[in-house]
N, C-alpha and C positions, 0 to 999 in steps of 0.2 A: 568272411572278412568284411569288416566296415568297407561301404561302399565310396565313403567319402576320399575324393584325390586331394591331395595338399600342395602336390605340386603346380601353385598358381604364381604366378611369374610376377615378384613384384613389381616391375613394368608394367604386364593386365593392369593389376590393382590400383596401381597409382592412375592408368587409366581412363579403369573403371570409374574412378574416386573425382577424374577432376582435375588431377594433382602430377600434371607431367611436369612442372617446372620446378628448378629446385629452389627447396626454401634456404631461409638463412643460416643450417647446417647442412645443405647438403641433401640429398633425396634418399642416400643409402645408408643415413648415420642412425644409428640406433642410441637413443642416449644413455640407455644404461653401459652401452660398452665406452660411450664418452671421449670416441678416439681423438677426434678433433676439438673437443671442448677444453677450456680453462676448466682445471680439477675444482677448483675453489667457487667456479660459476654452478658447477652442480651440483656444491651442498648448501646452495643459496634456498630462503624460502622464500615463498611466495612473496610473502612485504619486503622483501630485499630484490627482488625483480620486477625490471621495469615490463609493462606491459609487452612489448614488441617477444622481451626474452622468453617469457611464460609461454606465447602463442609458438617462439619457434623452438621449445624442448614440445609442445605439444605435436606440433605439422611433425618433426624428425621423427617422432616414433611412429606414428601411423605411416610414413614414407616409408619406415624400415620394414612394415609387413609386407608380407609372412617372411621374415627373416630366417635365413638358412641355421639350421646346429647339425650334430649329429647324434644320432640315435632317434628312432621312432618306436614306442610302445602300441598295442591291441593289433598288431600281425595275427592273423590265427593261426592256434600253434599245432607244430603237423605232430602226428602220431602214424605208429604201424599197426599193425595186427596180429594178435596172438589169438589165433581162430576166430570167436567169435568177439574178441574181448580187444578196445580201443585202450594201445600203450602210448601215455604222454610221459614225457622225461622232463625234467624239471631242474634245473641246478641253481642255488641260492649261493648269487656271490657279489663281492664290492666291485663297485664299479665306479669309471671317472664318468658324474654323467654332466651334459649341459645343455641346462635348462631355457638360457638365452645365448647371444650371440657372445661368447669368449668367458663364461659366465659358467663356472661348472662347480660341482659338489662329489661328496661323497657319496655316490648311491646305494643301498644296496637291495639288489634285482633278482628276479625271475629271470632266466635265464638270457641275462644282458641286457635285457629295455626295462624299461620304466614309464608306464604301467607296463608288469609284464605280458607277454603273449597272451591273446586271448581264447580261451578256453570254449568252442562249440561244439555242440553234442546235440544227438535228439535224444527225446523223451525213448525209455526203452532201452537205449545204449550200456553195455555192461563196459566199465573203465577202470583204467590203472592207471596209476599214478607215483611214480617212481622219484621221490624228492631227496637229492642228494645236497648234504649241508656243505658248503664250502666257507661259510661265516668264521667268525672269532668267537660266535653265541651260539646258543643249543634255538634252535627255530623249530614249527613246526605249522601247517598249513590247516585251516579253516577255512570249511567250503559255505561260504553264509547262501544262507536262503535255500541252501538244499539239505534236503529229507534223506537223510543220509543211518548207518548203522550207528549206535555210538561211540563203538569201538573208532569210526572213522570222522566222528566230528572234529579230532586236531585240539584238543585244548591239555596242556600236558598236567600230568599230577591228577586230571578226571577222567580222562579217556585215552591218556596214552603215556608214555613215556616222552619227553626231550629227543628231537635231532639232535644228538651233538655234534659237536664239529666233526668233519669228515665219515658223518654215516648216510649210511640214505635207507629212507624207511618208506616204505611202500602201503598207500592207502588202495583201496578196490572197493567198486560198491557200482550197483546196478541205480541207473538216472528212473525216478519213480517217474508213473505217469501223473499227469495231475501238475507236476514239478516245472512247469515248460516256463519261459520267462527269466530277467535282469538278473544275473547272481553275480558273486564276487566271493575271490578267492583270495584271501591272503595269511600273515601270519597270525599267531594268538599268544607271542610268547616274545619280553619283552614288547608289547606291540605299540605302544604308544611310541617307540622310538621307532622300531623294523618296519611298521607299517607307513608311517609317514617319510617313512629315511627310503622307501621306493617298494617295501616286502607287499606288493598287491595287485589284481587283476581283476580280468571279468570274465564271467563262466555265465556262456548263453546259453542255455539249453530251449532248442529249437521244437515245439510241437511237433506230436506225428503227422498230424494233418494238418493242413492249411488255415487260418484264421482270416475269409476275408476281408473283417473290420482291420485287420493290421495289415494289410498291402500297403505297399511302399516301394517307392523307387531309390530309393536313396537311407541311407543307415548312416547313421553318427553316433560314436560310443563316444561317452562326455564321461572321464574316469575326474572327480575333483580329488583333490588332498592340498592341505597345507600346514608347512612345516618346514623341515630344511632344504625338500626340495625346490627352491626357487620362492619360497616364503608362502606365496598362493598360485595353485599349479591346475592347469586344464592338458588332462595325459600326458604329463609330466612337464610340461613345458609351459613360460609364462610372456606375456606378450611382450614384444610383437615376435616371438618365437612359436607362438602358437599357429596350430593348422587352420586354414578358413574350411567353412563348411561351404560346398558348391552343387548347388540343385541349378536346373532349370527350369523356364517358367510352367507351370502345370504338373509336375512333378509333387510327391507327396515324401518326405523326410520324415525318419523315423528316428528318435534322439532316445538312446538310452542313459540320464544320466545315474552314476552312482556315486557317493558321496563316500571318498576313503579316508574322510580329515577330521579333524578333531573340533571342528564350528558349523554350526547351519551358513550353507551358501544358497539363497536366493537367485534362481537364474533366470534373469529378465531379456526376451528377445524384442527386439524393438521391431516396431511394422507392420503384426499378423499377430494370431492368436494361437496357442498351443494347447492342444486338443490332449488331456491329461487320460490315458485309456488303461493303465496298470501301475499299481505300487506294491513295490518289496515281488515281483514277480506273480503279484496276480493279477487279471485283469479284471477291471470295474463294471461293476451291472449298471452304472450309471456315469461314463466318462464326463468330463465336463472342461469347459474352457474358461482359459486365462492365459494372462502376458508374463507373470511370473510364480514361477514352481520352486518354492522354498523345501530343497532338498539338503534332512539331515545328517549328521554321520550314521554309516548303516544304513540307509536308506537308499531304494532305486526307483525313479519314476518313468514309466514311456511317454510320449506323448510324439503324437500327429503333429505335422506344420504342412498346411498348402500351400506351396510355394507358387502366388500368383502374382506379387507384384514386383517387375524387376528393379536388381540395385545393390546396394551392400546397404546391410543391418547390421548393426552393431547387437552383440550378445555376449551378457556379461552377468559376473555377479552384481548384485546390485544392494550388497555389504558394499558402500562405495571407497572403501580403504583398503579393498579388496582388490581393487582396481585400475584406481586414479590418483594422482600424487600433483604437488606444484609442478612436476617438471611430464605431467603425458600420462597417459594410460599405460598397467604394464599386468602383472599378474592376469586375474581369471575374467579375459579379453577374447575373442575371436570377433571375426565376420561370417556371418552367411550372406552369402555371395547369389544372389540367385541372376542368371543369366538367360536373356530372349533367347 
């Protein structure tokens, strides 16, 4: 399970931040939900607002973090045992999901979240996979990055038949060794829609043995996509709905991101350097540092952060329309939070 907790209390933060008094909307107003605003003040652009307004849509959204939704996506997802052999159950169905605070869409999920549950295994592990379609569409599951049978890569019309609605078709295949590292699971049929409409995951598969250059205290799965989920989404959710990332200071964070969207997103951590040590689930003979790791669709990168100077960092995409609007920061937004 990602080791990262989300539940940091927007009180902390505003804390943390500075920011216990409340600004001129209010310290719990989120402005995409815009409850107390003039509807007509928030399709204003920038050259139609006066300075003071710009500053307080900007202070409201960062007040509004980590703003409460429901649903949470990359829970690891539990399975049972058929002897030797790891059964995951799977169900693909629509869902009301929401993304920001009052703010929802049509999702359609891995069994209920968005990104769906996440998928860990070790190297070695013989697994099943039991995917029942509950869609309107014939779906079917692509394991990226793993070295799999062909019969079980999931792309219909070359390796398999269509899920149709109401079937469930069962993939199996032994985790190769070699294979350890970032993967991702999603659909390959219709995908430009099913995949960015929520159809996606992450499949960790864990070394036999220990890698001491990847030690780490702390784990963040970074799932990106953009599209109808929230427009630009960090695990399904767009700021200030998004989770903060929370290490302590000395602590070493380990950020898997993978890119399930249809644009290169650039992800820039402000404060400290991230230490780049595997892509697409190998690890590099020569890691190397940088402040931003331009990850494309299909793409997964690791990388290290020592967390040694306290405070909130802003961590974002740095496509800055990705991001930032006249009225506050909102989409592919979190904090890492690092605390004495």
């Amino acid at each position: 399970m990602s080791d990262v907790d989300p539940k940091v209390s927007r009180r902390k933060f505003n804390g943390l931040a500075g920011l216990v008094s409340a600004g001129a909307f209010g310290a719990t107003l989120s402005p995409w939900a815009a409850k107390s605003m003039d509807a007509k003040a928030v399709s204003l652009t920038a050259e139609e607002l006066s300075v003071d307004e710009m500053d307080a849509y900007h202070e409201a959204g960062v007040k509004a973090f980590p703003a409460e939704t429901e649903g949470r996506g990359n829970q690891d997802m539990e399975f049972t045992m058929d002897g030797d052999v790891k059964v995951f159950e799977i169900s693909c169905d629509i869902i009301d999901w929401e993304f920001d605070v009052d703010k929802r869409v049509e999702g359609w999920a891995y069994n209920g979240v968005i990104p769906g549950p996440a998928i860990r295994v070790t190297e070695g592990d013989k697994c099943r996979f039991l995917v029942t379609n509950n869609l309107p569409q014939s779906t079917a599951i692509h394991w990226h990055g793993l070295i799999v049978p062909n019969d079980m890569d999931g792309v219909p019309y070359v390796t398999q038949p269509p899920i149709k609605p109401g079937e469930t078709f069962t993939y199996e295949f032994q985790i190769r060794e070699g294979n350890a590292g970032s993967h991702m699971y999603h659909s390959h049929h219709n995908a430009a829609k099913q995949v960015t409409q929520g159809l996606l995951g992450a499949f960790i598969v864990e070394p036999k043995e220990p890698k001491p250059e990847r030690d780490h205290d702390v784990e963040w799965i970074c799932v990106l996509n953009d599209g109808p989920i929230g427009g630009y989404s960090i695990n399904g959710k767009s700021f200030p709905s998004t989770d903060p990332v929370v290490a302590k200071v000395g602590q070493k964070l380990l950020v898997r991101y993978m890119n399930e969207g249809l644009m290169i997103h650039p992800m820039h951590l402000h404060g400290m350097p991230q230490l780049v040590i595997a892509q697409d689930g190998w690890d590099l003979p020569a890691p190397y540092l940088c402040d931003t790791v331009n990850v494309a669709p299909g793409q997964r990168f690791d990388v290290l952060v020592d967390c040694q100077e306290p405070g909130l960092w802003a961590f974002h995409c740095h496509i800055l329309s990705h991001a930032e609007s006249d009225h506050g920061m909102f989409g592919m937004v979190t904090v890492l939070i690092i605390e004495e």
